[in-house]
N, C-alpha and C positions, 0 to 999 in steps of 0.2 A: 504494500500500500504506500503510496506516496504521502512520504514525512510532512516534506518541506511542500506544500501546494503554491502552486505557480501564483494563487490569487495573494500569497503574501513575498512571493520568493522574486517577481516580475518585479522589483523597483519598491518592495513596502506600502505596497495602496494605502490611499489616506481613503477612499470607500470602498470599505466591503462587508457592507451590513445587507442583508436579504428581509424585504418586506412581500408581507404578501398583500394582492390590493385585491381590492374585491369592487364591482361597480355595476349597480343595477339601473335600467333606466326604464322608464312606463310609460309608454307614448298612448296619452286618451284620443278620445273618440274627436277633439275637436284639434287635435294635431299639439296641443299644451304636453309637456312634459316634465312628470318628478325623475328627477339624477339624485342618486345616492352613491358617494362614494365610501368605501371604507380600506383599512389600512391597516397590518396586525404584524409590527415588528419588534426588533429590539431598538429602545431608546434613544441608545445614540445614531443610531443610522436612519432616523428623520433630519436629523442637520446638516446641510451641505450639500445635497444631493439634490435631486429633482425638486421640486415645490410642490405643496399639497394646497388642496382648499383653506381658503380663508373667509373671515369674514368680512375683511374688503374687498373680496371679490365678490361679494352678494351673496355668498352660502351662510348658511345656519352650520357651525359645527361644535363638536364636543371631542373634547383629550381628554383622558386619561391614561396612569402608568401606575401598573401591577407588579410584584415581585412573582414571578411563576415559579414551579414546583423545584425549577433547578437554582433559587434562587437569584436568578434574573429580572434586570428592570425590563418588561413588556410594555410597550405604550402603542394603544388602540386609538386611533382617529378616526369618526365617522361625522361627515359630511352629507347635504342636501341640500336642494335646492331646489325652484321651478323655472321651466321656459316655457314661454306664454308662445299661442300661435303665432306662427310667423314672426318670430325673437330668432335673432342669431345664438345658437349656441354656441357654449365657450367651446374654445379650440385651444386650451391650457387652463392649467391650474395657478399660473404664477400670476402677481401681479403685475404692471407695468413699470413698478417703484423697488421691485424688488433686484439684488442683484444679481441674482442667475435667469432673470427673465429670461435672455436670451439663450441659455442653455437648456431651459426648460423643455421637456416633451410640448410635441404639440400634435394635436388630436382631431381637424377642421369635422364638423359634424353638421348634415341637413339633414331634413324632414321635410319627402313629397309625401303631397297626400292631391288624390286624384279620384275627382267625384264626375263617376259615370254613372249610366241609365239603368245598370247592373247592380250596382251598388259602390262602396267608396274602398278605393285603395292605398297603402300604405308605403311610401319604401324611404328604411331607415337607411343612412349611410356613415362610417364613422371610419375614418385613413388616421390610421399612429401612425407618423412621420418618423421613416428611416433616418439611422442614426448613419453619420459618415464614420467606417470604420478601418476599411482593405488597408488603410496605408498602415496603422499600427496594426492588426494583423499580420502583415507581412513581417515587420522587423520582429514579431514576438517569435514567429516559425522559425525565423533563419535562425535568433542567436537565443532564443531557449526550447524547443523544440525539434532539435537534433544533435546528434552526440556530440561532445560528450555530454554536454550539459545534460540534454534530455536524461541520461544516462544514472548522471550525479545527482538531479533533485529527486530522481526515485527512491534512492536509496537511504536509510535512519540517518537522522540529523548529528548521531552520536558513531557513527562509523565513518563520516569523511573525515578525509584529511585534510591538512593546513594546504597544503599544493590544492586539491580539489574545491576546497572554498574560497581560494582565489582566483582559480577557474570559474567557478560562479558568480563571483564577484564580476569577475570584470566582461562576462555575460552582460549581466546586469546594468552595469553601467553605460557599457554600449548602448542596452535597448534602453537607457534613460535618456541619454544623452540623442539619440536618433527620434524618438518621440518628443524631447524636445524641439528637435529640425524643423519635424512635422508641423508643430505649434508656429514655426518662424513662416515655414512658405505661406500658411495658409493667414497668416498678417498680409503676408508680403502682395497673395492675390488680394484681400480683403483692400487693402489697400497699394495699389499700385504704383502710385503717382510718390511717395511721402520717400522714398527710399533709392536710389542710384543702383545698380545692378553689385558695384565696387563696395558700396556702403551695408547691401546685405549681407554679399560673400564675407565681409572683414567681421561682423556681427555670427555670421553664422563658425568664424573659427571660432572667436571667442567661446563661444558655447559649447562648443565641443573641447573644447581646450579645460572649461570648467569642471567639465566633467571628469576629466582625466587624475584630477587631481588627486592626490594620496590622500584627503582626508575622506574623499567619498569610498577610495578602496578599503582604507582601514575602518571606515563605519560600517559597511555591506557588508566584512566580512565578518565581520564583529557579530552583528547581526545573525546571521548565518551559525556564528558558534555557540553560543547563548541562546540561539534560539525565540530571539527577543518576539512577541506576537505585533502584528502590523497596528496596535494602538501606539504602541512602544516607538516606532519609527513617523508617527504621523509630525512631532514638530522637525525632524532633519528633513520630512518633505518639504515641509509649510518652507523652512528654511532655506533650502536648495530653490525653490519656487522664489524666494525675494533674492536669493542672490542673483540667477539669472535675469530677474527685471533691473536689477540695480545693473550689472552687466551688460545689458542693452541701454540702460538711459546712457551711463559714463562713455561704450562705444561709440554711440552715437552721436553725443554733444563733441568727442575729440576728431571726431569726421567731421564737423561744421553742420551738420543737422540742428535747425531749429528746434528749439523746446517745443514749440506746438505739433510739429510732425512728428517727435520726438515721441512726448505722450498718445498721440494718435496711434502709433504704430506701437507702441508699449501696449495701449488698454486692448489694439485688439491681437497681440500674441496670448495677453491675458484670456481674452472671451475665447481664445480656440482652444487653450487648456481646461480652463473650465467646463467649455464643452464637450472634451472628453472624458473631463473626469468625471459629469454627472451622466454620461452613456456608460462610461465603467461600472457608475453607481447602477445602474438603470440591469445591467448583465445578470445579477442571481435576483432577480426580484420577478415574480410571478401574477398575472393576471387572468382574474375568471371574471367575465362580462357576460350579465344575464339582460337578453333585452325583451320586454315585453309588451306586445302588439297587440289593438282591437282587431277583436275579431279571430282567425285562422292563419297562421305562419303560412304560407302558399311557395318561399320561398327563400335561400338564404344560404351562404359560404360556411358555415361553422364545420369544423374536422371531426367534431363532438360524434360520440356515437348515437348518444343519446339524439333522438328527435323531440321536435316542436311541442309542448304540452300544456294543458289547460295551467293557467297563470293562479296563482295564491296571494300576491300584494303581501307576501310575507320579507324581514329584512334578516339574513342568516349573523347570526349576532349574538352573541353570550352577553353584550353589555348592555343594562337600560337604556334606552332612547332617552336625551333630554327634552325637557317640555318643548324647545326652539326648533330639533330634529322632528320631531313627535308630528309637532302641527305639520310640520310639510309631507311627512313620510302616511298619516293618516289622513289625508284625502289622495292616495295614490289611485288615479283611474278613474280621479276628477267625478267621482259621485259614479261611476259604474258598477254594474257586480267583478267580480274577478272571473267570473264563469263566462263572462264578455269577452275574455282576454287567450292570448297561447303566449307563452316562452319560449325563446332559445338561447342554451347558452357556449358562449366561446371561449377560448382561456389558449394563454400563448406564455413564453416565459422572454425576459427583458434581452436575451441576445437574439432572437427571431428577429430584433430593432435592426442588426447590425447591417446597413448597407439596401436596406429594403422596405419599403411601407407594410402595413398590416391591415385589410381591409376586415369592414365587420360591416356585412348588407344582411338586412332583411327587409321581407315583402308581406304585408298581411291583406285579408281581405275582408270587408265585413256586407256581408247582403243586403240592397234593400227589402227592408218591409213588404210582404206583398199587402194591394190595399182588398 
């Protein structure tokens, strides 16, 4: 069994906490829809990472955090809200104020609804927005994912040797140091104009240069011998993270780059790491999506085996509903019975993101009356 797992052995991830999300949505008879989101992780791995419902983004929600059976902080967030006919639904969870907005998922969601002489039909659409990933994938294959290294992280963290840990160190540091790169081009397209071709290349040794350096080999390896867990390694991220910004501003101002381009081209090396660090985050986190339609499911993509089934307006949930949830979660189906309704549900895990959208369609139909 593999000791050392690649999700702490890859460079010390400062995200690798697994949430599971859960998200029900109830589309009524008049096209109005109840969203309910919920969330059931470990504590600290809601900070930092994606963005969840808030209350200035117009949802009712409620936190709470439990110590569970293995002595664990748990913390449960469950969110809701409504869209009124013909309201744009959200297409994220983040605010505009906040600052991963732009590395936040984004989810663009409509609701046709099409009244024929037959009766009226439904069709739900919802696209999760692929995460960019192939270019760090590639450098994780080449230099930890064939020998020897592949070789070394399999084996007990108390059988390698000091030669072997410096082999994986300097693995390691390579694929830090080249994921860093990848942060720099993708400034460099974001911003094209702000930078000389001469002034990247010079920016782009530096960094590699930084990386080379013995106190990062003697900390990896360190790491690696101790055995330290990736909480242990998060402020030498946070730190390697400001030195390369401080590293880019002092390269930059000794080229004659203005401060203003300067910071331009700094904040967005910063938003490209950040947005892979919350696609990182986004990798062991798990989604089941139930959506529920008037009338008969008639059609829809889910992988599920399970098919389309009379609806319950039930929310799967160990924790009381707050009175703020409560109200919105209890007129689910806008005054219909549930026996009006069908389900289906979808469920994907957060690397199906990587490099690919993830459709969620469904089609219902509901009969006119005959008179």
């Amino acid at each position: 069994m593999r000791m050392i797992g690649l999700a702490t052995a890859i460079g010390m991830l400062t995200l690798v906490g697994c949430i599971k999300r859960g998200e029900s949505i109830t589309v009524a008879h008049d096209g109005s829809a109840c969203l309910v989101m919920s969330a059931l992780g470990d504590a600290a791995d809601f900070a930092g990472g994606d963005c969840f419902p808030s209350t200035a983004g117009g949802w009712a929600v409620q936190e709470e955090t439990n110590v569970n059976s293995n002595g664990e902080k748990e913390h449960t967030l469950i969110a809701a809200r409504w869209v009124k006919p013909n309201e744009p639904w959200p297409d994220t969870y983040a605010i505009a104020s906040s600052p991963l907005a732009h590395a936040a998922l984004r989810f663009p969601t409509t609701l046709q609804v099409e009244r024929k002489e037959e009766g009226t039909y439904y069709h739900f659409r919802r696209r999760y927005v692929g995460r960019p990933w192939a270019a760090v994938e590639h450098q994780r294959q080449s230099l930890l994912e064939t020998d020897p290294v592949k070789s070394l992280l399999d084996k007990s963290p108390e059988t390698l040797t000091d030669d072997e840990r410096h082999t994986i160190a300097d693995s390691l540091i390579r694929f830090k140091a080249r994921r860093a790169i990848i942060y720099l081009q993708d400034a460099a397209t974001a911003k094209p104009s702000l930078l000389s071709q001469s002034a990247y290349l010079e920016a782009r040794q530096v960094i590699l240069k930084l990386f080379e350096s013995q106190e990062m080999t003697d900390r990896i390896t360190r790491v690696l011998k101790e055995q330290e867990n990736s909480k242990d390694s998060e402020p030498f991220d946070q730190e390697m993270d400001r030195k390369v910004e401080l590293a880019l501003r002092n390269t930059l101002s000794r080229l004659g780059v203005s401060k203003r381009n300067i910071s331009a081209f700094v904040e967005a090396y910063t938003k490209s790491r950040e947005y892979y660090q919350v696609t990182e985050d986004l990798d062991d986190e798990d989604w089941e999506i139930q959506v529920t339609m008037p009338g008969v499911i008639i059609g829809h993509n889910s992988l599920s085996k399970d098919k389309p089934e009379p609806a319950d307006f039930t929310i799967d949930t160990d924790e009381p509903l707050s009175p703020e949830v409560m109200k919105i979660v209890g007129t689910m189906g806008n005054g219909a019975k549930a026996s009006e309704f069908s389900k289906i549900t979808f469920s994907f895990e957060g690397k199906a993101l990587h490099d690919r959208d993830i459709w969620i369609l469904a089609s219902s139909f509901v009969a006119n009356e005959a008179e």
